[in-house]
C-alpha positions as CSV (number, residue, x, y, z in Angstrom):
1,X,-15.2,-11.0,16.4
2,X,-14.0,-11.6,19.5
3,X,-10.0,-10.0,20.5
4,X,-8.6,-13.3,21.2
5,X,-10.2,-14.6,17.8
6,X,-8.3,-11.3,15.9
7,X,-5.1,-11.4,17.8
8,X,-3.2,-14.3,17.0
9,X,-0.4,-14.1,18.4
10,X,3.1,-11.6,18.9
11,X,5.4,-12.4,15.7
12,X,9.1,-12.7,17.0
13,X,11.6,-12.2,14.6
14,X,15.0,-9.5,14.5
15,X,12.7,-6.5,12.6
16,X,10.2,-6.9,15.1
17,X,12.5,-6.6,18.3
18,X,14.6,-3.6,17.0
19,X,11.3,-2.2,16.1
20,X,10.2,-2.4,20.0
21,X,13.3,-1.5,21.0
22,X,14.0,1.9,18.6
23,X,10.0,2.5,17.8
24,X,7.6,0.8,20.9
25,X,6.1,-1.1,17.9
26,X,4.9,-4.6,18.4
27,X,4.5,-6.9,15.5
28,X,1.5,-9.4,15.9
29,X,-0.1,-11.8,13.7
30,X,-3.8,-10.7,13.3
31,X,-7.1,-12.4,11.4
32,X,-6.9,-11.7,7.8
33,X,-10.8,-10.3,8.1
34,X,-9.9,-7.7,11.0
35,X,-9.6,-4.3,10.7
36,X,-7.7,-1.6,12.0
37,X,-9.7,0.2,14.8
38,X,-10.8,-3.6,15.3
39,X,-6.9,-4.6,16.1
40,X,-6.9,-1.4,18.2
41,X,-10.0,-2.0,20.7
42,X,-8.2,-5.9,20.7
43,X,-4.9,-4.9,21.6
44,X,-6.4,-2.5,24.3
45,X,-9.0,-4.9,25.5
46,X,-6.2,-8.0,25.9
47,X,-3.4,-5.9,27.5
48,X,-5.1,-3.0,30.2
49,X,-3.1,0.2,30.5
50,X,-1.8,-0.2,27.2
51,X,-3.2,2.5,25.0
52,X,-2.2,1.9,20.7
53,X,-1.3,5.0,19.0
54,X,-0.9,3.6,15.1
55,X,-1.7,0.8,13.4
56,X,-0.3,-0.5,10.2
57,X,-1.1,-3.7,9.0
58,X,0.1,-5.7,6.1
59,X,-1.0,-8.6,4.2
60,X,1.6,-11.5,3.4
61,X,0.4,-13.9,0.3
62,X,1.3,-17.4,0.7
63,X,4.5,-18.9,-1.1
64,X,4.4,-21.6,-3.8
65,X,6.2,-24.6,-2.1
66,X,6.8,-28.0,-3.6
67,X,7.0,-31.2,-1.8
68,X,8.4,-34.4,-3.9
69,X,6.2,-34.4,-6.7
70,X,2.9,-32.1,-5.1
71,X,3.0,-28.1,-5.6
72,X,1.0,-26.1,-3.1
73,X,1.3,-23.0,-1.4
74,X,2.1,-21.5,2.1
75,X,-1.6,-20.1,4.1
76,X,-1.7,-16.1,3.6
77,X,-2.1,-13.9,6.7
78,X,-2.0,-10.5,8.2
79,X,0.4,-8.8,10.1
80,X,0.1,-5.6,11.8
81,X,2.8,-3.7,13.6
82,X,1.0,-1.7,16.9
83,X,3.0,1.5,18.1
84,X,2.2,2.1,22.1
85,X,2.2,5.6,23.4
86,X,5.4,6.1,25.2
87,X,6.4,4.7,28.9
88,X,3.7,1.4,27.9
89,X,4.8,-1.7,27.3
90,X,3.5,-5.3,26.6
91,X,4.7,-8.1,28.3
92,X,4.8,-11.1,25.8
93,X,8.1,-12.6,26.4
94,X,11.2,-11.0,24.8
């Protein structure tokens, strides 16, 4: 796979920026096939000088939703929350 295929994109919610701002964690939103030292190498390999010190990823099931008379669910995905070493940083807008 190629890294912009497993990184999907920086998740921005209030956990994930008082994470960064306590832990230099980013959250991201990851493929649901990639692994760990996969999201590593990507993270590394999309943002130079960065190097990832942990890795914990997480997968989120989709929620049951209903709309008028139709039931169907929410799509499932991956998360994984990438600490930096510290004095790096990643520039992705907040």
């Amino acid at each position: 796979m190629d890294s912009r295929q497993i990184v999907i994109g920086p998740l921005h919610t209030e956990k994930s920026v008082d994470d960064l701002r306590a832990n230099n964690a980013y959250h991201f939103e990851v493929n649901t096939r990639a692994t760990k030292s996969q999201i590593r190498h990507a993270i590394e390999e999309l943002f130079p000088g960065c190097r990832v010190v942990d890795v914990r990823t997480m997968s989120v099931k989709g929620k049951r939703r209903r709309v008028r008379f139709s039931v169907g669910t929410t799509r499932e995905r991956k998360k994984a929350i990438v600490k930096l070493r510290p004095g790096d940083t990643i520039d992705i807008g907040y």
